[in-house]
Steps between C-alpha positions, in 0.01 A plus 500: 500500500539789219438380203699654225491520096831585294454703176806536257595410185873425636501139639842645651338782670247237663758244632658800698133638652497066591775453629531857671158339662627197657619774782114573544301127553160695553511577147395219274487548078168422393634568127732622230410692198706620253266767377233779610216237310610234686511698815180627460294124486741385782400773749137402396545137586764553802365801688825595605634707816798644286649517184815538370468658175752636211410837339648455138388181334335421144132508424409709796718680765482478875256841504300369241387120683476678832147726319378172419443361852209566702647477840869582552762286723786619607768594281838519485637622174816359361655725262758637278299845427779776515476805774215677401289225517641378806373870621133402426569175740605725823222762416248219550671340778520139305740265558748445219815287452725638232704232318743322575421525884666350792306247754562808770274707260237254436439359868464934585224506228381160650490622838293846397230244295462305854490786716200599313329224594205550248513645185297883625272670270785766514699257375301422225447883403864532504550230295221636226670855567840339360367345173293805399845695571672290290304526196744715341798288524317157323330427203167577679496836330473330162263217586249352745470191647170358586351166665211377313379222683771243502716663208731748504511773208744811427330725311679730306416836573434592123222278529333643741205708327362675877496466857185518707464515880275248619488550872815325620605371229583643171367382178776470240315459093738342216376417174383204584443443866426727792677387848504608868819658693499573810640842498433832536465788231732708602751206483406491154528831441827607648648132338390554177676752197286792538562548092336190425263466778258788662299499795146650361286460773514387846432136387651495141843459411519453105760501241540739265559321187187292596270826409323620202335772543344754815154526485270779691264289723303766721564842590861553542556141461675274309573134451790310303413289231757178519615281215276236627171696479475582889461840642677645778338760663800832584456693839551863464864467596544156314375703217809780528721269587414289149544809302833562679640198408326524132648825437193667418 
């Protein structure tokens, strides 16, 4: 048996995945969620084969609750994203169902999910390939959303102060609070507005209205001074590209 997870904020839209699912008795609904939070703890307590999850819906989007799992099921997306998007989808070879859609159109997306058999590790690259390439077409390029333990948080992206790499992981400081992301810098660095936010070194991303002054360290080298007190040391290129920006 396949167990499955629903993930909209349209009870309509979920009735029609159910009832379109009464054609396929393998599948059984573990649960329903009406939004990317709630989806997030029920994957957690369900382990599901499969979702079915909505891209636009309030507090976080689709893209947005899929960087907050650990390990990915399978996914087919149920949208109403217009064509470019729907480009990203066939880039990446996801599954998609474009609303409204037909029971013919749903039992085809059923029958590529099954023929899988397992969700791949392809699979789950392709999947990760899809949300980073739809960064620019969400609200991810004006916040972050980050697990902390058992909470979710969306951090705006003024309130980040830096970004550190920390192996894996990046670190993301706030004013208050420093948390964990599992993302790379370059993701960082091609998401965020180059005018607000420079790459200064090959594991420092910082933002420009968090700095106070550019102090000679050694040699030919230099380190920011932040609001905060904390200094972030500039590689020779993070160095020209901070004067670039600066205008100096």
């Amino acid at each position: 048996m396949i167990k499955a997870i629903l993930i909209d904020d349209e009870p309509l839209a979920r009735s029609i995945i159910k009832e379109y699912l009464s054609a396929h008795p393998h599948i059984s609904v573990s649960a329903e969620c009406n939004d990317g939070f709630e989806g997030v703890k029920a994957i957690m307590q369900h382990q599901p084969d499969l979702i079915f999850l909505d891209i636009q819906m309030p507090r976080i989007n689709g893209f947005e609750m899929l960087e907050l799992l650990e390990k990915m099921p399978g996914v087919i997306f149920t949208t109403a994203f217009d064509e470019y998007a729907i480009k990203a989808f066939e880039t990446h070879a996801i599954d998609y169902l474009l609303k409204p859609f037909s029971q013919e159109r749903f039992d085809k997306a059923i029958g590529k999910y099954t023929n899988q058999a397992s969700v791949s590790k392809e699979t789950e690259k392709q999947t990760q390939a899809l949300v980073e390439s739809a960064v620019h077409q969400t609200d991810q390029q004006h916040r972050v959303v980050i697990r902390d333990q058992n909470q979710i948080r969306i951090i705006p992206v003024n309130d980040i102060h830096y970004i550190e790499a920390q192996g894996d992981y990046v670190k993301i400081q706030t004013d208050d609070a420093s948390y964990l992301k599992k993302k790379t810098m370059q993701y960082f660095e091609d998401t965020l507005d180059p005018q607000l936010f420079v790459r200064v070194h090959r594991s420092y991303i910082i933002q420009m209205a968090q700095i106070v002054r550019i102090d000679p360290y050694d040699k030919e080298s230099y380190t920011a001074v932040l609001k905060s007190g904390i200094q972030i040391p500039l590689s020779r290129n993070g160095y020209t590209r901070l004067k670039t920006t600066l205008g100096i």
